[in-house]
One Martini backbone bead per residue (centre of mass of N, CA, C, O) as a GRO file, in nm:
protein
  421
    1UNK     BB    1   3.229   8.788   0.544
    2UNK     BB    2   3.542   9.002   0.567
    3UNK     BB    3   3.529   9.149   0.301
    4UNK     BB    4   3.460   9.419   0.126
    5UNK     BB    5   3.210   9.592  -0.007
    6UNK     BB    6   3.200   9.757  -0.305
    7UNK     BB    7   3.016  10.006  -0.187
    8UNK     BB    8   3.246  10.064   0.049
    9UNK     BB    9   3.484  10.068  -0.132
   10UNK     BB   10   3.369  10.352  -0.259
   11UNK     BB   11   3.317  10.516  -0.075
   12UNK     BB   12   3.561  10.528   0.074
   13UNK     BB   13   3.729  10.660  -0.188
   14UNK     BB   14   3.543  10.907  -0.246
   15UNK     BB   15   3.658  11.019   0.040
   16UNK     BB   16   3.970  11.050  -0.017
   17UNK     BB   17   3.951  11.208  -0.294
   18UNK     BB   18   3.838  11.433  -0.196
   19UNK     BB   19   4.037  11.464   0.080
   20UNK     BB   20   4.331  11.560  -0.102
   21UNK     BB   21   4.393  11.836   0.024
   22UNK     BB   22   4.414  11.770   0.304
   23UNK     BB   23   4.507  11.700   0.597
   24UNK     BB   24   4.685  11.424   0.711
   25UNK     BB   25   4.484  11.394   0.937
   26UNK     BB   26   4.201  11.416   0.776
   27UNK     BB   27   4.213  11.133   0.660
   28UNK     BB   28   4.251  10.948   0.883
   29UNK     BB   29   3.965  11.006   0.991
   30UNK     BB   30   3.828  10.908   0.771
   31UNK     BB   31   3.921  10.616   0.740
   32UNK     BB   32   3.819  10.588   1.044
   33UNK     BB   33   3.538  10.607   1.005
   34UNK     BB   34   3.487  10.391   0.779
   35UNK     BB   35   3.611  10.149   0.957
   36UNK     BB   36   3.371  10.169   1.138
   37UNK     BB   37   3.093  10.189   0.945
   38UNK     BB   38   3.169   9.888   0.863
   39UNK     BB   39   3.190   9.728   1.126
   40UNK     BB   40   2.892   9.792   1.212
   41UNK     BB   41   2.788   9.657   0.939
   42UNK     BB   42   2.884   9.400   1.014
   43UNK     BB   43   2.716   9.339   1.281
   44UNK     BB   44   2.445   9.393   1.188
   45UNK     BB   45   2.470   9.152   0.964
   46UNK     BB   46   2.680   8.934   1.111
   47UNK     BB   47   2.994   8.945   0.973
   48UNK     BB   48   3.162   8.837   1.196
   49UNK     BB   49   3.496   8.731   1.220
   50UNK     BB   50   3.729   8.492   1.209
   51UNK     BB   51   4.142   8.546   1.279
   52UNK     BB   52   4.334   8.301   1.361
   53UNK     BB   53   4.584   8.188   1.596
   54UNK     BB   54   4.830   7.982   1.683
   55UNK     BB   55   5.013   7.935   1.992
   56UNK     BB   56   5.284   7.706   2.046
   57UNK     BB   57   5.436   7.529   2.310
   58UNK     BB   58   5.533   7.247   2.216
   59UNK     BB   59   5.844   7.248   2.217
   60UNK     BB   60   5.906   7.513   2.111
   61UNK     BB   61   5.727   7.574   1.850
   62UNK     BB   62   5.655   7.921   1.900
   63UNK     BB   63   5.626   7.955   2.247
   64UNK     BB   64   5.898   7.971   2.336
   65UNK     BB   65   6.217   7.953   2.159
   66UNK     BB   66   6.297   7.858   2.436
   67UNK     BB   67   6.426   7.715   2.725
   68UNK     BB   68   6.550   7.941   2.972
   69UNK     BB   69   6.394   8.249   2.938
   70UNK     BB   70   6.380   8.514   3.047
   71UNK     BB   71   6.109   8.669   3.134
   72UNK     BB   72   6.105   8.900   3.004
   73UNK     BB   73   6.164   8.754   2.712
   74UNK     BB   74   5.879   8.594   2.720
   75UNK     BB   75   5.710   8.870   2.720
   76UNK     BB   76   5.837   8.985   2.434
   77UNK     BB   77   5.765   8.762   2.239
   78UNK     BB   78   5.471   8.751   2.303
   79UNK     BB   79   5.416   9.037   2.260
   80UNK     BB   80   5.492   8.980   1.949
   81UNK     BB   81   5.293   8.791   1.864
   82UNK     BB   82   5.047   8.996   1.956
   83UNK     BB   83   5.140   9.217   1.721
   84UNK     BB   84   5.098   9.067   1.457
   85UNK     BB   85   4.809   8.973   1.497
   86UNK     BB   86   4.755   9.294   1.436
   87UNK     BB   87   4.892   9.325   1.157
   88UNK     BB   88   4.744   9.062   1.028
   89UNK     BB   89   4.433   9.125   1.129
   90UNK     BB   90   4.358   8.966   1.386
   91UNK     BB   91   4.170   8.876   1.685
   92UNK     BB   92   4.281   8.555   1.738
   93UNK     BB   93   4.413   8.365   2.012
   94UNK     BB   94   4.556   8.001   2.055
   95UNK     BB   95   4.681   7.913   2.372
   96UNK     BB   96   4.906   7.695   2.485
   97UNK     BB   97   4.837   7.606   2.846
   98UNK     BB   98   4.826   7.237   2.818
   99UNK     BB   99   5.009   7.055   2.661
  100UNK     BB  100   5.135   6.845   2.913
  101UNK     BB  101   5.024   6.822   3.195
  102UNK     BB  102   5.038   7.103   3.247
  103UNK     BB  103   5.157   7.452   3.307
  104UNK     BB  104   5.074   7.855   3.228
  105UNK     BB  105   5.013   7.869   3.539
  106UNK     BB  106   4.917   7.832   3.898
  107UNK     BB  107   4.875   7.557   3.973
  108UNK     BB  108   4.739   7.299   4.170
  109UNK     BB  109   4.747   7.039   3.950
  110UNK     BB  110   4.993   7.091   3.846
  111UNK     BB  111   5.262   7.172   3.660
  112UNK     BB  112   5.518   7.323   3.524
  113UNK     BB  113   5.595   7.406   3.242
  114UNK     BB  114   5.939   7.299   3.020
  115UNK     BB  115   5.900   7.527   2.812
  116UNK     BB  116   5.995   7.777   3.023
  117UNK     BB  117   6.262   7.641   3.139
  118UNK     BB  118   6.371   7.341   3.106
  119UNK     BB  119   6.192   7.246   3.390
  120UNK     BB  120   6.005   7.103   3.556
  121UNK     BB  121   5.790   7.283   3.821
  122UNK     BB  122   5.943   7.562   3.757
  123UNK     BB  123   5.921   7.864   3.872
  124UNK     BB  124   5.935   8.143   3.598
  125UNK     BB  125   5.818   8.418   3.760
  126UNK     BB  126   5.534   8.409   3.589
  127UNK     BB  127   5.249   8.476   3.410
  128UNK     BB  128   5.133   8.354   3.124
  129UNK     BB  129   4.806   8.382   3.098
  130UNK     BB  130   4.770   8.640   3.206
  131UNK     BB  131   4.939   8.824   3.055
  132UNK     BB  132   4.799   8.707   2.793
  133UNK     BB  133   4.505   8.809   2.846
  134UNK     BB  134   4.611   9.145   2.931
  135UNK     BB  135   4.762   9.164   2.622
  136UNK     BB  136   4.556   9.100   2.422
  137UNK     BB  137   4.304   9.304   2.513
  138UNK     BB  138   4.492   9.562   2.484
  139UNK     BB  139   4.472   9.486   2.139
  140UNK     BB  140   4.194   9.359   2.074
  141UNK     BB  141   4.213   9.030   2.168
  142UNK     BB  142   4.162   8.727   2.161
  143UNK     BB  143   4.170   8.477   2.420
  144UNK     BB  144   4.237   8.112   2.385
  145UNK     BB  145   4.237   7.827   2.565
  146UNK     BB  146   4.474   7.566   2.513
  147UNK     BB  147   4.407   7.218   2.540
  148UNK     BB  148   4.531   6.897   2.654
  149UNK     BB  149   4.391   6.634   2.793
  150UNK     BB  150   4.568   6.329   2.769
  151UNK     BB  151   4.925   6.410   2.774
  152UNK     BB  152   5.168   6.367   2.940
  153UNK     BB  153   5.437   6.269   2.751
  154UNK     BB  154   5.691   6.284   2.463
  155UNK     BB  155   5.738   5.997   2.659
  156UNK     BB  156   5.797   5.707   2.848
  157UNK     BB  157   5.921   5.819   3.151
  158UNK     BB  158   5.816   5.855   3.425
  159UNK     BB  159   6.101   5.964   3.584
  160UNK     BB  160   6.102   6.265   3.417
  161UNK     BB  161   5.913   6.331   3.590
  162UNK     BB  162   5.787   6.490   3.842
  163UNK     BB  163   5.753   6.365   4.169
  164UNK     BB  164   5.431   6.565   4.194
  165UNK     BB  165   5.330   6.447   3.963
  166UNK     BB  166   5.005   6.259   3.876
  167UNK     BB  167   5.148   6.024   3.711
  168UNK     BB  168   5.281   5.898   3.974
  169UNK     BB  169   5.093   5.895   4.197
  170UNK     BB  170   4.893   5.782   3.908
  171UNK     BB  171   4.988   5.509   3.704
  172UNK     BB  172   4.699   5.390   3.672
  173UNK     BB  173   4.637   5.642   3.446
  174UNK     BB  174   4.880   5.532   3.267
  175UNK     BB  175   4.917   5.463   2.907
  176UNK     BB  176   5.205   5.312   2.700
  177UNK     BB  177   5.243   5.479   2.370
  178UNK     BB  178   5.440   5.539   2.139
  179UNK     BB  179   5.665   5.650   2.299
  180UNK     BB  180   5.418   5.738   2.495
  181UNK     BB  181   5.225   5.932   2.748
  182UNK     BB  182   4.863   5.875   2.845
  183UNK     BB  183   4.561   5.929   2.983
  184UNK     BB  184   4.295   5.730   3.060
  185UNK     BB  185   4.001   5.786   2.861
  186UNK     BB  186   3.785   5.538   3.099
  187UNK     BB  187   3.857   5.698   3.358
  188UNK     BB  188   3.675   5.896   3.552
  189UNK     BB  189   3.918   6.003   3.730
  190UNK     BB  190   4.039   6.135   3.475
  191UNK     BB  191   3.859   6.335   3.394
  192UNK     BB  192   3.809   6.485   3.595
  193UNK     BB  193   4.086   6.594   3.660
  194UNK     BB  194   4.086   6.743   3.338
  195UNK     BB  195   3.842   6.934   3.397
  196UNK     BB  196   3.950   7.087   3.683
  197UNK     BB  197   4.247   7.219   3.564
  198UNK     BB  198   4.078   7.375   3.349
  199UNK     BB  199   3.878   7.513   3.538
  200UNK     BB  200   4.070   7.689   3.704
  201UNK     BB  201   4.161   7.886   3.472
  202UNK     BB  202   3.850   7.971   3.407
  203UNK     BB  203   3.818   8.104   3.693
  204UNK     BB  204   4.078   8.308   3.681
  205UNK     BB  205   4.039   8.379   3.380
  206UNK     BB  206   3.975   8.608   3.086
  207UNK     BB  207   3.858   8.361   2.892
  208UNK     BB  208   3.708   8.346   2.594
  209UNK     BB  209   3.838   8.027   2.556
  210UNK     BB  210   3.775   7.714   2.508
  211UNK     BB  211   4.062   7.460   2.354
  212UNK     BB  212   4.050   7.160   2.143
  213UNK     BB  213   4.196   6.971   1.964
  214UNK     BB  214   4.296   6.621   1.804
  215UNK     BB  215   4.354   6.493   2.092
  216UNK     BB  216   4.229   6.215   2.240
  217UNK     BB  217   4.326   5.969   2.130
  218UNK     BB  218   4.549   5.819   1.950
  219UNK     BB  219   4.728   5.799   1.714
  220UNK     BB  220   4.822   5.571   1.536
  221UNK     BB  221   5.061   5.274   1.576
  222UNK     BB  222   5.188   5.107   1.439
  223UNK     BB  223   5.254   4.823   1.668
  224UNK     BB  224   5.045   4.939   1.868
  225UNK     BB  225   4.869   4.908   2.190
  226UNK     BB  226   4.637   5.042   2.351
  227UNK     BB  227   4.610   4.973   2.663
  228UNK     BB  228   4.264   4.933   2.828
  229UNK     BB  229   4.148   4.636   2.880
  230UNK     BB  230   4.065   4.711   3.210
  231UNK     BB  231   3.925   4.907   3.180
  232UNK     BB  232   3.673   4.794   3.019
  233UNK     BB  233   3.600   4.563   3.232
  234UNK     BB  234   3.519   4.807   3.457
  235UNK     BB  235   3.351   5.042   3.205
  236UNK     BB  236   3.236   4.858   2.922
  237UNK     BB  237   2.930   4.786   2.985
  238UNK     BB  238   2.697   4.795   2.737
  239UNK     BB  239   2.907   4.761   2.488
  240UNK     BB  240   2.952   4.656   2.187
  241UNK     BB  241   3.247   4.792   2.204
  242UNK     BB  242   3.540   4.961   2.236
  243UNK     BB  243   3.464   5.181   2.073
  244UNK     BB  244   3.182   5.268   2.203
  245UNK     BB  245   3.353   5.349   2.444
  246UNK     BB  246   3.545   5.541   2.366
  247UNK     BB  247   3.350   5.756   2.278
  248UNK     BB  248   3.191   5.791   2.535
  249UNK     BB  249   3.391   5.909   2.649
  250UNK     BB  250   3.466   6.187   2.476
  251UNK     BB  251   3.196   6.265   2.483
  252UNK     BB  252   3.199   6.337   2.827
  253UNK     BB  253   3.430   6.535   2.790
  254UNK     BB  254   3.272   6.737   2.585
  255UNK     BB  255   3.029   6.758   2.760
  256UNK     BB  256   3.122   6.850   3.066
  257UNK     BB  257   3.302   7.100   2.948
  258UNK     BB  258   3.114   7.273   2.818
  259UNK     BB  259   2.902   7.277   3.091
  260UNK     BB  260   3.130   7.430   3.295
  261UNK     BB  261   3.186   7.605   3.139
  262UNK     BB  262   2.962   7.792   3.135
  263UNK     BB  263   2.887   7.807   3.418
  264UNK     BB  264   3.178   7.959   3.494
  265UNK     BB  265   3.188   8.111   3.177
  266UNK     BB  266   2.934   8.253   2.997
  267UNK     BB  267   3.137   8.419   2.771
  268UNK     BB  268   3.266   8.169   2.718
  269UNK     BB  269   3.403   7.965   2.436
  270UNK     BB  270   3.356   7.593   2.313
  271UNK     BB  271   3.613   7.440   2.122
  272UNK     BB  272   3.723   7.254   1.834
  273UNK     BB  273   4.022   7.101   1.643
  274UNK     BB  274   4.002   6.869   1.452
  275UNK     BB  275   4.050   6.614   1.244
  276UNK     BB  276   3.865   6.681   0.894
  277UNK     BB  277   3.798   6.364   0.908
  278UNK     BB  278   3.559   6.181   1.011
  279UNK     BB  279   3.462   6.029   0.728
  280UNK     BB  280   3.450   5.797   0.520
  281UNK     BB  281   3.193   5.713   0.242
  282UNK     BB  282   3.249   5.453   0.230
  283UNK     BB  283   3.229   5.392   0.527
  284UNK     BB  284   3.010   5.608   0.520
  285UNK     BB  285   2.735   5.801   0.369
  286UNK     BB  286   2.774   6.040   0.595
  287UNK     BB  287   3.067   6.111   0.441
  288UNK     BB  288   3.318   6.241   0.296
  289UNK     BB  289   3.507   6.231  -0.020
  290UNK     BB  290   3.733   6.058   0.133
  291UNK     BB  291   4.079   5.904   0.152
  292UNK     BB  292   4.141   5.890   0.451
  293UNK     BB  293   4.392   5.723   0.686
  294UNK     BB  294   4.220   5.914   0.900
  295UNK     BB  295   3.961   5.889   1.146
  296UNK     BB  296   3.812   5.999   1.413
  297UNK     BB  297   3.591   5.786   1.464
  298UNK     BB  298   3.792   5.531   1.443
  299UNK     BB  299   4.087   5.629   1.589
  300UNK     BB  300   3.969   5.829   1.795
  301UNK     BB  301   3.726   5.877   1.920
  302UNK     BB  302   3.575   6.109   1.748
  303UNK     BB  303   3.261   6.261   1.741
  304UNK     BB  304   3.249   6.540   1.555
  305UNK     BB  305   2.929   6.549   1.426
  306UNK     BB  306   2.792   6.486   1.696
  307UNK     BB  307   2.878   6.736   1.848
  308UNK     BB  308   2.713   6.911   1.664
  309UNK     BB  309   2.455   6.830   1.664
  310UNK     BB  310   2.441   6.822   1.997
  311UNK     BB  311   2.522   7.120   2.073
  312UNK     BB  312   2.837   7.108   2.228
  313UNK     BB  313   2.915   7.350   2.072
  314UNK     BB  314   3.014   7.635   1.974
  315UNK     BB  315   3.243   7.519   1.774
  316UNK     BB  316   3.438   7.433   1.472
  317UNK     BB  317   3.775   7.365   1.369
  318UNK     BB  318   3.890   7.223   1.137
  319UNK     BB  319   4.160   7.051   0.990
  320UNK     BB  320   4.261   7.164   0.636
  321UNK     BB  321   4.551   7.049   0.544
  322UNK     BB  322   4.448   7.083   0.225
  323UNK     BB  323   4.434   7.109  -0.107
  324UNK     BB  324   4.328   7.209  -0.376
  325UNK     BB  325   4.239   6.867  -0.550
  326UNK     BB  326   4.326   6.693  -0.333
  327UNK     BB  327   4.252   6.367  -0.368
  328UNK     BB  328   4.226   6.230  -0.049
  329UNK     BB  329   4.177   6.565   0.044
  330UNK     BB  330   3.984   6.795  -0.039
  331UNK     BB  331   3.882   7.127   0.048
  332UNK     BB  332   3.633   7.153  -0.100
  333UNK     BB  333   3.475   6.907   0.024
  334UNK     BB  334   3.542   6.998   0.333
  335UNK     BB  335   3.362   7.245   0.313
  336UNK     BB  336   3.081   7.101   0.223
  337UNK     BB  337   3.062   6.932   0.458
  338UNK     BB  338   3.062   7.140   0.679
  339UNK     BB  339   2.856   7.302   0.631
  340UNK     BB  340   2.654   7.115   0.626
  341UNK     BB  341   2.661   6.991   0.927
  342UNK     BB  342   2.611   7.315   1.050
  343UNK     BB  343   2.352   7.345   0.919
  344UNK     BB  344   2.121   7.489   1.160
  345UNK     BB  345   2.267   7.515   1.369
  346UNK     BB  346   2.503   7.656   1.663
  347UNK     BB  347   2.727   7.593   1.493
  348UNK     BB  348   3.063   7.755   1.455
  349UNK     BB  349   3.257   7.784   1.123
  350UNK     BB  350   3.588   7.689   1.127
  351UNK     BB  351   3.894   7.728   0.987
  352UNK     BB  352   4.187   7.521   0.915
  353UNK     BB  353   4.504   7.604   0.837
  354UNK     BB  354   4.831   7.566   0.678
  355UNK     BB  355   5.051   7.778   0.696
  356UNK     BB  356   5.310   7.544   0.717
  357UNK     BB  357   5.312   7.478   0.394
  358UNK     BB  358   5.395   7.705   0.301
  359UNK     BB  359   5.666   7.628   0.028
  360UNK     BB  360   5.757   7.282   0.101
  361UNK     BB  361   5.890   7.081  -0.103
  362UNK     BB  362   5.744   6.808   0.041
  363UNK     BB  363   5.456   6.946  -0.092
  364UNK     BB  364   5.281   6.999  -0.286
  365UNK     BB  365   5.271   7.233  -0.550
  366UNK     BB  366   5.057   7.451  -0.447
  367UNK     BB  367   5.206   7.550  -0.201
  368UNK     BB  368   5.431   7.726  -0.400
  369UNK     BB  369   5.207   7.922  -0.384
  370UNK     BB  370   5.099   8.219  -0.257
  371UNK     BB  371   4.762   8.174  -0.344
  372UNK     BB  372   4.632   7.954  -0.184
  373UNK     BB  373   4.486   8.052   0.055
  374UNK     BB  374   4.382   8.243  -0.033
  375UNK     BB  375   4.176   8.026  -0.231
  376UNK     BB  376   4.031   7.954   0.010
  377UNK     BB  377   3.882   8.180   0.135
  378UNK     BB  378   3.730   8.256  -0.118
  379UNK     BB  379   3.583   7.975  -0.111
  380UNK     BB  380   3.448   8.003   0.176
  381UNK     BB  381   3.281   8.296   0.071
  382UNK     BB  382   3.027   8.103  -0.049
  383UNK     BB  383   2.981   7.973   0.293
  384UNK     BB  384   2.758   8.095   0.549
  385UNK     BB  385   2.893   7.908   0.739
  386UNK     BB  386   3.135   7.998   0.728
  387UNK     BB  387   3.341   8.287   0.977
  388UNK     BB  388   3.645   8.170   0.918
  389UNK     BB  389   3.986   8.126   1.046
  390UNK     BB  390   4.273   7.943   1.095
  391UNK     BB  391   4.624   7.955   1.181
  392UNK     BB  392   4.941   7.757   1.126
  393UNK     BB  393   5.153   7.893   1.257
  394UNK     BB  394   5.272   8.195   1.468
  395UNK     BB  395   5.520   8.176   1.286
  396UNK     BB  396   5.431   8.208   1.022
  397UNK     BB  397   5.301   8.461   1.064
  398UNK     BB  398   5.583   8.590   1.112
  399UNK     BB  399   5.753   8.456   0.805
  400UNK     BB  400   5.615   8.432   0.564
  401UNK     BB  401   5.569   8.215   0.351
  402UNK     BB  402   5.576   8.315   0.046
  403UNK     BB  403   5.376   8.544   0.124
  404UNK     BB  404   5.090   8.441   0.202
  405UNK     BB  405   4.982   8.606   0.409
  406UNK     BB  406   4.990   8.863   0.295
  407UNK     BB  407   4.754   8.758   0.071
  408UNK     BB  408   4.562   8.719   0.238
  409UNK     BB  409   4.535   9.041   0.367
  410UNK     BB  410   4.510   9.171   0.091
  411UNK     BB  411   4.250   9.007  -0.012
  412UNK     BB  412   4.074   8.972   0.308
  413UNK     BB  413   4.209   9.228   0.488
  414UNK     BB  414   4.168   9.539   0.485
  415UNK     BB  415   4.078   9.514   0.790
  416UNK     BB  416   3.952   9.543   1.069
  417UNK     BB  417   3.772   9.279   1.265
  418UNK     BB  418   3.524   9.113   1.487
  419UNK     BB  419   3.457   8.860   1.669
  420UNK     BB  420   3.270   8.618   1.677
  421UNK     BB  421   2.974   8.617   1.951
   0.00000   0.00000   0.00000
């Protein structure tokens, strides 16, 4: 994947000791000289790697840093965040740019998100997706714009959205679940709703990727029944029950929004962020060793193996969000089961990081050590399918709890490298 082989760290250094008698200028070009010459050999290797960090804005969880600030303020916000970026080596940023039905563009279909100015509905004064994919490029950052499918609001009152969202002027598109409201994944005309809003931003701006997180059906939520039953009975017709109806919907969005992307940007790349565990082997045979409480199969209705097989996706980034030899799901088994999963096919794997983790007093004791995450990268370059990581979130990146991310940077990031294209 990304260290330096060997032979270029040697001849790399031969070339600095020689030159140790030169101008400081002399070096600067030597070094960089070194680092083209090593680029290039990552390309024509294949050995370009992901280098990535998510940057969430669900509740100005990493940005803008709360909202109601001037626009100024949240441009300085982000080209810091985008500054980060390119100091710890990575080279692909995936900004949340539909939290919950809204826009961080000027949308003809949804309203302005409330992370921005602190009113749903409120234009920001500035164009907040546009400026991040033309900030991100010129600093050699792809931007992948992350979308949440079906999410309308982490509250239960529609009366609290803006008058004009579409979840008011269509009740009947709208679920509520476990305090909060979902657009109902069953219904044809909301699909296409949430592909037509996604394919808006994808034919206005220059982003690299479209990006799905783990959220499709919702998290179960003890005592709490997702009520889809007339959606199912007005089309659920031919399937063995509503489990099987529910991942074909799923399907069908995974599927539609694939081919739209391409169709409309065919230079952009589009994948998922599951959650790590597809089924456990108790339960299917074909699923990971590990004793997970939610598989994705079974709880969100995201056969994300199938799509995976099924080559709807240019890439899947799992989110591993647990230490090696953590018992009900450990990464060391999550990393050689997607493995095998993508092996054969044109779906490239990349690992999603929990470096939120790490430091945590309330995590597990490997957590608290700054080399978890190194010994991630290190397990995972043993892995010809694994192609890079993705580090959870933003914040962290550039908080750097317990050192992790230096760690991460000095053990495998000697210098940038190009993502896998």
């Amino acid at each position: 994947m990304g260290p330096l082989s060997r032979r270029a760290f040697t001849v790399a250094g031969l070339s600095l000791l020689t030159a140790g008698a030169a101008a400081p200028r002399r070096r600067e070009e030597a070094r960089g000289e070194g680092r083209e010459e090593e680029r290039e050999r990552e390309r024509e290797d294949g050995t370009e790697e992901m280098r990535g960090m998510w940057l969430a804005t669900v509740a100005n969880r990493d940005w803008p840093s709360r909202p109601g600030l001037t626009a100024a303020t949240q441009r300085a916000e982000l080209r810091a965040h985008l500054d980060m970026a390119v100091r710890r080596r990575l080279n692909t940023v995936f900004l949340q740019v539909r939290p919950a039905a809204d826009a961080l563009w000027p949308s003809p279909y949804e309203p302005w998100s409330q992370c921005l100015t602190g009113t749903q509905g409120k234009n920001p004064g500035w164009d907040p997706l546009g400026t991040a994919v033309e900030e991100a490029h010129a600093r050699g950052l792809e931007l992948h714009a992350w979308f949440n499918p079906f999410r309308v609001a982490n509250h239960a009152d529609p009366k609290r959205l803006t008058a004009t969202h579409p979840a008011r002027k269509h009740p009947d598109w709208v679920v509520s679940y476990g305090g909060k409201l979902y657009y109902d994944p069953g219904l044809p005309q909301v699909r296409a709703f949430v592909e037509k809003a996604i394919l808006d931003a994808v034919r206005r701006y220059a982003v690299d990727g479209v990006h799905f997180d783990d959220y499709f059906y919702p998290y179960p939520v003890k005592g709490h029944t997702f009520d889809d039953a007339k959606t199912y009975a007005a089309h659920g017709g031919g399937f063995r029950d509503r489990a099987a109806w529910r991942r074909h919907n799923i399907d069908l969005l995974i599927r539609e929004t694939g081919a739209q992307v391409r169709r409309a940007r065919p230079e952009a790349r589009f994948g998922v962020s599951p959650f790590g565990v597809w089924r456990n082997a108790a339960k299917d045979s074909r699923g990971s060793d590990t004793r997970a409480g939610v598989q994705t199969y079974d709880d969100l209705y995201a056969d994300t193996r199938g799509w995976v097989r099924s080559g709807w996706l240019d890439y899947i980034c799992p989110q591993l969000y647990w230490n090696i030899g953590f018992a009900a799901a450990d990464y060391a088994e999550l990393v050689d089961w997607w493995a095998k999963v993508t092996e054969g096919t044109a779906v490239r794997l990349y690992l999603g990081e929990a470096l939120y983790k790490a430091g945590d007093p309330a995590q597990p004791a490997p957590w608290r050590d700054p080399a978890e995450l190194s010994r991630h990268l290190a397990l995972a370059a043993s892995y010809p399918q694994a192609r890079g990581h993705v580090f959870f979130a933003a914040k962290e990146v550039a908080a750097d709890p317990v050192g992790a991310m230096t760690r991460v940077v000095a053990d495998h990031y000697p210098w940038p490298v190009d993502p896998p294209r």
